[in-house]
C-alpha positions in Angstrom: 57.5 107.1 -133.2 55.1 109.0 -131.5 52.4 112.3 -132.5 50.9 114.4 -130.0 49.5 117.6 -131.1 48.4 120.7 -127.8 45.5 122.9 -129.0 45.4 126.3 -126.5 41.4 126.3 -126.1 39.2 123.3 -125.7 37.6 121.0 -128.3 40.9 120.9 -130.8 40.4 124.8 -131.3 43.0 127.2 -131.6 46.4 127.6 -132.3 48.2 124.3 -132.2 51.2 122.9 -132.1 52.1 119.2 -133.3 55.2 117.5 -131.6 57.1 113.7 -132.2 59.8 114.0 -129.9 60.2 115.8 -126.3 59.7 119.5 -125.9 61.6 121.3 -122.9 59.3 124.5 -123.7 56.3 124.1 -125.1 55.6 128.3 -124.2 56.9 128.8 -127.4 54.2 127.4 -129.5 51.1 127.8 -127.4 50.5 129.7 -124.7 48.3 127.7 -123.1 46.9 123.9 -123.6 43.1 123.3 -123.0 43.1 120.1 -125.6 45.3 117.2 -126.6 45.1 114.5 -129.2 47.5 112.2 -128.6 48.0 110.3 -132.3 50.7 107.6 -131.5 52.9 106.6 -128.7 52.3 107.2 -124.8 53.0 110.7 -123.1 54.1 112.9 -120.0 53.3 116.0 -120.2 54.3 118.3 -117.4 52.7 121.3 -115.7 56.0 123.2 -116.0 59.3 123.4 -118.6 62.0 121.2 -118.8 59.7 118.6 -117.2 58.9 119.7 -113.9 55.6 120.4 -111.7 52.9 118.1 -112.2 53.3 115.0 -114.5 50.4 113.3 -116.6 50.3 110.4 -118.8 48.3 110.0 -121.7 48.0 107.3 -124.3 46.5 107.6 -127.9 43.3 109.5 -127.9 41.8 112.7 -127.7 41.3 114.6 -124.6 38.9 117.8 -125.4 39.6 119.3 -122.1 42.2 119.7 -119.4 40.1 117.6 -116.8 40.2 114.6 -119.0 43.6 114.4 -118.7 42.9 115.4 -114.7 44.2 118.6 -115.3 44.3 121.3 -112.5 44.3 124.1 -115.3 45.6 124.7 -118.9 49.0 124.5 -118.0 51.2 122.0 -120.2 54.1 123.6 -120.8 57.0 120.5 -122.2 56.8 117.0 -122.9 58.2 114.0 -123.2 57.3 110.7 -125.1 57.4 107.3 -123.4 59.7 104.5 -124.7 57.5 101.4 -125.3 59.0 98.6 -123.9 57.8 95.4 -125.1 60.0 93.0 -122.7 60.1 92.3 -118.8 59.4 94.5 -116.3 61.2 94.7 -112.9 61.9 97.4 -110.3 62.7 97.5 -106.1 61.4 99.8 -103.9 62.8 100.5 -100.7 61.4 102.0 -97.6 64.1 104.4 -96.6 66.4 107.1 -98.7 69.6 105.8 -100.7 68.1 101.9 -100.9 67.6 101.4 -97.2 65.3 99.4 -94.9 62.9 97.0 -96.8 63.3 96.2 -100.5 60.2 94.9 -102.5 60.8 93.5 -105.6 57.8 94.3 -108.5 57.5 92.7 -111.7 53.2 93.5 -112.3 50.9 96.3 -111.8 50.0 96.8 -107.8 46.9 98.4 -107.6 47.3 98.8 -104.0 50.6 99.3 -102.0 48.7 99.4 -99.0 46.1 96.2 -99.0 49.1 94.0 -100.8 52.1 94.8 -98.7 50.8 97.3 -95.8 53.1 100.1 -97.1 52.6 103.2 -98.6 55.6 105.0 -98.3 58.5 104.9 -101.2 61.7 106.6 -100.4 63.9 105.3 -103.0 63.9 103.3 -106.1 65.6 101.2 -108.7 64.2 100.6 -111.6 65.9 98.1 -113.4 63.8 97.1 -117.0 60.4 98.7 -117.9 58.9 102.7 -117.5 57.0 102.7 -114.8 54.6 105.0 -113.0 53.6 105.6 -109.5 50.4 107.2 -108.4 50.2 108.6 -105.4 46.5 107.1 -104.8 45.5 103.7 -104.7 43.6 102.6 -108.2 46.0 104.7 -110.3 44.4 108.2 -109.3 46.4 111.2 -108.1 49.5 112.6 -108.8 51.5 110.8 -111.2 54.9 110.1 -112.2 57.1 108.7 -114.8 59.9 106.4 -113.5 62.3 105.4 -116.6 65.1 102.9 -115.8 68.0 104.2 -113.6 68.5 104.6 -109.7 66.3 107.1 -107.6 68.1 107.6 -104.0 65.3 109.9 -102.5 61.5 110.3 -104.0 62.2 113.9 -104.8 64.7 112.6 -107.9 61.2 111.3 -109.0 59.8 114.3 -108.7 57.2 113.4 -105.7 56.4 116.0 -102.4 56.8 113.2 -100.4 57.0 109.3 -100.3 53.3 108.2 -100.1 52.4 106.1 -103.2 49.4 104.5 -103.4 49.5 102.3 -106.4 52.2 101.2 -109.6 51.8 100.8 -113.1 54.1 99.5 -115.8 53.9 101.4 -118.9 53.5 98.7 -121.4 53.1 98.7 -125.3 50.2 99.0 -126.6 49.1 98.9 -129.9 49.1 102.2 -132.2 
């Protein structure tokens, strides 16, 4: 079970709204979000409703501001709480649309597509045990976004502008 609770100005100040389960609107409780304290559990939130725009994932703490988070502004408008997965991990990438061209097969964290494989570009997945996320920079920095277990034929059913990823992370449990 996870807690996060969204605070419209910074520093936990405001009107708030406390959530444990996913939130396709979150416009209807606050009308903005400059704070988060994440209590349990791991989060997405998402720039837009019904989980669309720009994606960010926060574990258990408390971020006073939207940059901690590496927010472009107070925009958090629904959510969704992260299944912790406490078993194996595995997911192929492939290099072209609808699982064509060059498979890689991932099991760990890659910090960087590019100096491991010499490939950046992601334009289909399957992700077979294990959330994970991709980032669009190396060292888990940029855009972000939540891959849950099921088949992703083109990097826009991910979410992504475009296929360039720069690094992967397995969303593992962590303690609470």
């Amino acid at each position: 079970m996870g807690k996060i609770i969204f605070y419209e100005d910074k520093n936990f100040q405001g009107r708030s709204y406390e959530s444990s389960t996913d939130c396709t609107d979150l416009h209807t409780h606050v009308s903005r979000c400059n704070s988060i304290q994440v209590e349990s559990g791991c989060w997405m939130v998402y720039e837009r409703p019904n989980y669309m725009g720009y994606q960010y994932f926060l574990r258990r703490g408390e971020y006073p501001d939207y940059q901690r988070w590496m927010g472009f502004n107070d925009c958090v408008k629904s959510c969704r709480m992260i299944p912790q997965t406490q078993g194996a991990h595995k997911m192929r990438i492939y290099e072209r649309s609808d699982f064509g061209g060059q498979m890689l097969e991932f099991a760990d964290d890659c910090p960087s597509l590019y100096d491991r494989f010499h490939y950046n570009d992601i334009h289909s997945c399957n992700v077979i045990e294990g959330n994970w996320l991709f980032y669009e920079h190396p060292n888990y920095r940029g855009r972000q976004y939540l891959l849950r277990p099921g088949e992703y034929r083109r990097y826009s059913d991910w979410g992504a502008v475009n296929s360039r990823i720069g690094s992967i992370k397995r969303v593992a449990a962590t303690p609470n």
